[in-house]
PyMOL CGO cylinders between C-alpha atoms (Angstrom):
from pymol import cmd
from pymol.cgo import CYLINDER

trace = [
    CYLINDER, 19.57, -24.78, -6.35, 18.94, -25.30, -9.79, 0.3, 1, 1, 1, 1, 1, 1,
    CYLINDER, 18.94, -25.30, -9.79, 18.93, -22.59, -12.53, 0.3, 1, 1, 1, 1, 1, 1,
    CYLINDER, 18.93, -22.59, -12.53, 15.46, -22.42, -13.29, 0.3, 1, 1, 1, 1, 1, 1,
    CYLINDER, 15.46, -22.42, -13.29, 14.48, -22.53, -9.55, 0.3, 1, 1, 1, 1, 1, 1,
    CYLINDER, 14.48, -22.53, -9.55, 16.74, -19.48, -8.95, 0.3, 1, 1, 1, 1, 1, 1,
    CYLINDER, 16.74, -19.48, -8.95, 16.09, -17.58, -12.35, 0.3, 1, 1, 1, 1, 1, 1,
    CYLINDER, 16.09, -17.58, -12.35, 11.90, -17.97, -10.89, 0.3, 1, 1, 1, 1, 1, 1,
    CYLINDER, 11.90, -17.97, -10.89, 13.36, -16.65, -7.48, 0.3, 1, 1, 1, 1, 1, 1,
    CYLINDER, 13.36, -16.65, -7.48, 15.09, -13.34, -8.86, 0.3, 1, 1, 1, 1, 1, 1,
    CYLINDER, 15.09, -13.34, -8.86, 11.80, -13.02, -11.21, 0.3, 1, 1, 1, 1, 1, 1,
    CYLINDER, 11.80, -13.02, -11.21, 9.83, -12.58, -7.76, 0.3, 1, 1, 1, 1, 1, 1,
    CYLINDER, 9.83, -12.58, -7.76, 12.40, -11.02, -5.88, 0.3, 1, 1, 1, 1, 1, 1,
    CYLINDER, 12.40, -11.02, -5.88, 12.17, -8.12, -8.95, 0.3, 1, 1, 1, 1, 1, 1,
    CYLINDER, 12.17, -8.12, -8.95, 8.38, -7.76, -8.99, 0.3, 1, 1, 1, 1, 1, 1,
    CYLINDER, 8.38, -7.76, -8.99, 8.27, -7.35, -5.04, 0.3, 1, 1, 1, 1, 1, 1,
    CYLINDER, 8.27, -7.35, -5.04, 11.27, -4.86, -5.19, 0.3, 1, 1, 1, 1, 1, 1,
    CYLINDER, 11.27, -4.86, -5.19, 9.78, -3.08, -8.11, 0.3, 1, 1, 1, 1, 1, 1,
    CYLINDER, 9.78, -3.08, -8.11, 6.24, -2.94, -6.69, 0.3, 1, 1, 1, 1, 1, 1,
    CYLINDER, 6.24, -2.94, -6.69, 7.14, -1.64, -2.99, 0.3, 1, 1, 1, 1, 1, 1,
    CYLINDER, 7.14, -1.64, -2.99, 10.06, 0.64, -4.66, 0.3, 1, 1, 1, 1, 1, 1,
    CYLINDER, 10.06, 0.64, -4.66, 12.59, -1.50, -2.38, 0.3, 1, 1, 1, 1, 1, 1,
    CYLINDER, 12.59, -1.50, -2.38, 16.53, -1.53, -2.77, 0.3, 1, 1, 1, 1, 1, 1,
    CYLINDER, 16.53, -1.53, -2.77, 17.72, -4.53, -5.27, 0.3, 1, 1, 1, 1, 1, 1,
    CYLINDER, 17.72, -4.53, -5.27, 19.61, -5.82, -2.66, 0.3, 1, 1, 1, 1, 1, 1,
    CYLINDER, 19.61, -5.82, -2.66, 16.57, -7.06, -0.65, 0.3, 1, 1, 1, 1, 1, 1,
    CYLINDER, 16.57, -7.06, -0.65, 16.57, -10.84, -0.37, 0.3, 1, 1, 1, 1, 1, 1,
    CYLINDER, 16.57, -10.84, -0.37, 13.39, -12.59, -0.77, 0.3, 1, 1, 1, 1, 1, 1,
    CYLINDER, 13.39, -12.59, -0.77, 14.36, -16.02, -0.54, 0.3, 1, 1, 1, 1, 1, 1,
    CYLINDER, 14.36, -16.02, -0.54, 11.97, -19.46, -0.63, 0.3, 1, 1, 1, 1, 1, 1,
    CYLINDER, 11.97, -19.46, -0.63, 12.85, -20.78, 2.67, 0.3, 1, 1, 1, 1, 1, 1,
    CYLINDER, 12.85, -20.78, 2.67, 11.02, -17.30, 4.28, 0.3, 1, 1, 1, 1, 1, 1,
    CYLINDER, 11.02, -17.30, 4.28, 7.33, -17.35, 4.45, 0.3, 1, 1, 1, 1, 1, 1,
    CYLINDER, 7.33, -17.35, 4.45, 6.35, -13.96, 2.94, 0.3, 1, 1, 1, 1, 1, 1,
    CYLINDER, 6.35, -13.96, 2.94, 5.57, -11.22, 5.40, 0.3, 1, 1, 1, 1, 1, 1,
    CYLINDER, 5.57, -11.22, 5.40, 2.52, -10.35, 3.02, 0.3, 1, 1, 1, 1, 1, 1,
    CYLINDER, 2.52, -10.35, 3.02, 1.03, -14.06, 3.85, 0.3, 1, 1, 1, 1, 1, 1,
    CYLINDER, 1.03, -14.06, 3.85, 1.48, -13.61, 7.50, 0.3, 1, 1, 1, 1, 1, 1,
    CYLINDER, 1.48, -13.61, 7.50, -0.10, -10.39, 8.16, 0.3, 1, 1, 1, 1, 1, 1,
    CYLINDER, -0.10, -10.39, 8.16, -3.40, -11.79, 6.06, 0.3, 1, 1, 1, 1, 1, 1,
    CYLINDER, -3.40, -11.79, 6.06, -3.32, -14.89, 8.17, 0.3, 1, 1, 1, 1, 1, 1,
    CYLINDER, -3.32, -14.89, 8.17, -3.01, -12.94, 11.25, 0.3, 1, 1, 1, 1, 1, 1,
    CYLINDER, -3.01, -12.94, 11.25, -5.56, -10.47, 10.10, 0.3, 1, 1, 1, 1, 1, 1,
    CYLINDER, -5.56, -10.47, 10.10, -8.17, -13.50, 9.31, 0.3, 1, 1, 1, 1, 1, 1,
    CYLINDER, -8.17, -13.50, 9.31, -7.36, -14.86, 12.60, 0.3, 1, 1, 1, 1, 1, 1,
    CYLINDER, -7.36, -14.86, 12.60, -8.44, -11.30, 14.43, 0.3, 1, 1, 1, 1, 1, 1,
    CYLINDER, -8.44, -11.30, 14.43, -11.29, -10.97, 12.27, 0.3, 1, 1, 1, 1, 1, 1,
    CYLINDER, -11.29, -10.97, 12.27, -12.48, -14.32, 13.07, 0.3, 1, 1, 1, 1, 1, 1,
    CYLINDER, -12.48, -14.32, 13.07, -11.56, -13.97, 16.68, 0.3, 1, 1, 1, 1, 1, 1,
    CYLINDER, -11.56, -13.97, 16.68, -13.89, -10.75, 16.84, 0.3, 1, 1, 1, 1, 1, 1,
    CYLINDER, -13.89, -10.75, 16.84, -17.27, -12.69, 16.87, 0.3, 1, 1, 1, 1, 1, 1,
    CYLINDER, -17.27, -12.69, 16.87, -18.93, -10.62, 15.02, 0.3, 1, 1, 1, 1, 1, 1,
    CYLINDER, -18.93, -10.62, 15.02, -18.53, -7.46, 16.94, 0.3, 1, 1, 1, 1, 1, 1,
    CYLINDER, -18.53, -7.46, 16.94, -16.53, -4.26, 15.55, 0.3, 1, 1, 1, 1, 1, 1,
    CYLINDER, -16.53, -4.26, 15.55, -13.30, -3.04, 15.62, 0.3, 1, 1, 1, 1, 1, 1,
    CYLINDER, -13.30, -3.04, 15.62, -11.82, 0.35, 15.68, 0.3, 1, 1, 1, 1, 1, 1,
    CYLINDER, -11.82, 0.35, 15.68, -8.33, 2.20, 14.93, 0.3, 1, 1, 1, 1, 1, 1,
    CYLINDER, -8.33, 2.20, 14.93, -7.13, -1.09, 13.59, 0.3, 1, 1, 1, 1, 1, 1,
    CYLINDER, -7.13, -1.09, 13.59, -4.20, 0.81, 11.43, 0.3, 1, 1, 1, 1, 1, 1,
    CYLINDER, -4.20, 0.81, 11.43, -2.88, 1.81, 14.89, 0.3, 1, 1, 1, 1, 1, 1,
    CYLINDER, -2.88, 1.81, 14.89, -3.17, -1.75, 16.72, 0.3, 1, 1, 1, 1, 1, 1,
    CYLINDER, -3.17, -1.75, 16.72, -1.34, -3.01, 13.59, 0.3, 1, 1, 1, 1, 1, 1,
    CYLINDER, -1.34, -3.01, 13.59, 1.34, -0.84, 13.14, 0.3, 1, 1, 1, 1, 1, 1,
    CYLINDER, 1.34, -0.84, 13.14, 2.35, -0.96, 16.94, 0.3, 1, 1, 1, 1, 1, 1,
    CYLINDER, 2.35, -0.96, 16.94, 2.24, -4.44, 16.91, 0.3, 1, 1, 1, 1, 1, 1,
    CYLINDER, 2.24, -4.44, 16.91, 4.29, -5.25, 13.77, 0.3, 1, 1, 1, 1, 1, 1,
    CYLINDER, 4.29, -5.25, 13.77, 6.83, -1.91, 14.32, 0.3, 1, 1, 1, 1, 1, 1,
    CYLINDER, 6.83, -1.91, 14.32, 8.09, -3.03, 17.86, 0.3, 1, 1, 1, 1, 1, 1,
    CYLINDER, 8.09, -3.03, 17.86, 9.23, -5.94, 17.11, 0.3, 1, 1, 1, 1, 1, 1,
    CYLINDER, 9.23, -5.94, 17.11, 10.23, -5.16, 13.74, 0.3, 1, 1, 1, 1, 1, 1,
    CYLINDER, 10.23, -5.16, 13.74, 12.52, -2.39, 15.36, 0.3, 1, 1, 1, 1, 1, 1,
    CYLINDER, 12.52, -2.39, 15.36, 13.62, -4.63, 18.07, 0.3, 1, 1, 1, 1, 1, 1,
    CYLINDER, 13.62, -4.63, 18.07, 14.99, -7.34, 15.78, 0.3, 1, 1, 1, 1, 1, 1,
    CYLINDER, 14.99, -7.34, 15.78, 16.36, -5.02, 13.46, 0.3, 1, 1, 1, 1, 1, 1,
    CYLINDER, 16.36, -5.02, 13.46, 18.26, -3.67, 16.83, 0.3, 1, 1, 1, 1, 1, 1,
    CYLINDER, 18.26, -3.67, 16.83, 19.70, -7.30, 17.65, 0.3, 1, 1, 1, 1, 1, 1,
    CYLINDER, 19.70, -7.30, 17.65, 20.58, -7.53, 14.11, 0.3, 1, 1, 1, 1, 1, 1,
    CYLINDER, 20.58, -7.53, 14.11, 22.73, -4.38, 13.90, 0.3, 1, 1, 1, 1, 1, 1,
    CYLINDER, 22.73, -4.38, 13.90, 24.16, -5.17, 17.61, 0.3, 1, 1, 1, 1, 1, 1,
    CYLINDER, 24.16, -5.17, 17.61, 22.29, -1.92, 18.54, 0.3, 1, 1, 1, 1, 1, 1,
    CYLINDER, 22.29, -1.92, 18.54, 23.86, 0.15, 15.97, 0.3, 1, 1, 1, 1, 1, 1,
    CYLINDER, 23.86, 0.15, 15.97, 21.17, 3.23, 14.96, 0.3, 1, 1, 1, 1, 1, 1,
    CYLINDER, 21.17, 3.23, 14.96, 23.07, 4.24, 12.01, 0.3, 1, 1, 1, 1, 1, 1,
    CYLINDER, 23.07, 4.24, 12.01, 23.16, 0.38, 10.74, 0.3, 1, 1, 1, 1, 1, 1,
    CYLINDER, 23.16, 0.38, 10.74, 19.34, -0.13, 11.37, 0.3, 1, 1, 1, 1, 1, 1,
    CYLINDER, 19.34, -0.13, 11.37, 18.23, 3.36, 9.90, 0.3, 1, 1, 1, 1, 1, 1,
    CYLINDER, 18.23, 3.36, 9.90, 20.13, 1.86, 6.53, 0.3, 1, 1, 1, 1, 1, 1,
    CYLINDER, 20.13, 1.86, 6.53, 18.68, -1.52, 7.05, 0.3, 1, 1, 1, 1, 1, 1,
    CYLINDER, 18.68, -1.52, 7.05, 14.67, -0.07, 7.62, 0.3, 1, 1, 1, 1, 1, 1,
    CYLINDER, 14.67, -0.07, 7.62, 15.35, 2.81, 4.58, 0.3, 1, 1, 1, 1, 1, 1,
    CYLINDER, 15.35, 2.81, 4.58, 14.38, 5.38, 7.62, 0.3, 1, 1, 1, 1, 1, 1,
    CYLINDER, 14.38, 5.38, 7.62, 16.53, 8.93, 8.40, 0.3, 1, 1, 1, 1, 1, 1,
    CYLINDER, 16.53, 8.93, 8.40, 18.74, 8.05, 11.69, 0.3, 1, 1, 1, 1, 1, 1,
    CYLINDER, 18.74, 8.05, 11.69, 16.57, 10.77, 13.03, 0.3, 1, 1, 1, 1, 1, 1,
    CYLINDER, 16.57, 10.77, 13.03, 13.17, 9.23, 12.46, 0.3, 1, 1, 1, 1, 1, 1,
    CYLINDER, 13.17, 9.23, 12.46, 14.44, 5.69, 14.03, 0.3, 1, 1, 1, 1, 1, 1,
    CYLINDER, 14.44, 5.69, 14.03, 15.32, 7.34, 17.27, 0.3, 1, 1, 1, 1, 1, 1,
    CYLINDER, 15.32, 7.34, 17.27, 11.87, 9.02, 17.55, 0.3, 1, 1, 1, 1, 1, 1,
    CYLINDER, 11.87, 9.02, 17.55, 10.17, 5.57, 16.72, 0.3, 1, 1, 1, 1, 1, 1,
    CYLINDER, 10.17, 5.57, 16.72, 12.41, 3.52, 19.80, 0.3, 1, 1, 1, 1, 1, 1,
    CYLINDER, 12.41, 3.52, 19.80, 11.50, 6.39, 21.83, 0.3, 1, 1, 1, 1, 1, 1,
    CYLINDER, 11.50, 6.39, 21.83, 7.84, 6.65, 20.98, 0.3, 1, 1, 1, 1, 1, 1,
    CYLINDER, 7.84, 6.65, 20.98, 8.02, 2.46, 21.79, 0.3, 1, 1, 1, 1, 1, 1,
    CYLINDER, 8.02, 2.46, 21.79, 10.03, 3.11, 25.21, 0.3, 1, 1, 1, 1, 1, 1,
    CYLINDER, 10.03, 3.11, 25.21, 12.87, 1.18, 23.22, 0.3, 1, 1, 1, 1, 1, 1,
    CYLINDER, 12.87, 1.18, 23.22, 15.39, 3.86, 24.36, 0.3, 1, 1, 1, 1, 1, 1,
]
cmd.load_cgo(trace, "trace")
């Protein structure tokens, strides 16, 4: 990768940290398409998919559908490991068990 490419890359990878208070040592790389991008596209496909009529408790449909498999791949990442994926997600050990149980991921 060339310098300037890179130097643009850890420009970005700042202003996302900095903006959603994240760790330093989150990657944001240019080969991953940024989660930001595909929630909008998935929202505009919903929307558009709705026809016109309404929705309701959207937050809720979103979260559940995001946090399972969020937590699930954060699972096969650590091997299973709670302690490892409560570090990786930023979340108390605690608060991680209550979210795979409130998911039936227990």
């Amino acid at each position: 990768m060339n310098t300037e490419k890179s130097l643009e890359l850890q420009k970005i990878n700042q202003a996302i940290n900095d903006e959603y208070g994240l760790d330093q040592r989150t990657p944001i790389t240019d080969t991953q398409q940024s989660l930001r991008l595909s929630v909008a596209t998935a929202m505009d496909r919903y929307f558009d998919s709705l026809g016109g009529q309404t929705t309701v408790n959207l937050y809720d449909l979103v979260m559940t559908e995001v946090e399972t498999p969020l937590l699930m791949a954060v699972l096969e990442y650590t091997k299973n490991n709670q302690s490892k994926a409560a570090e990786i997600l930023g979340l108390n050990r605690g608060t991680l068990r209550k979210k795979l149980k409130q998911y039936d991921l227990l």
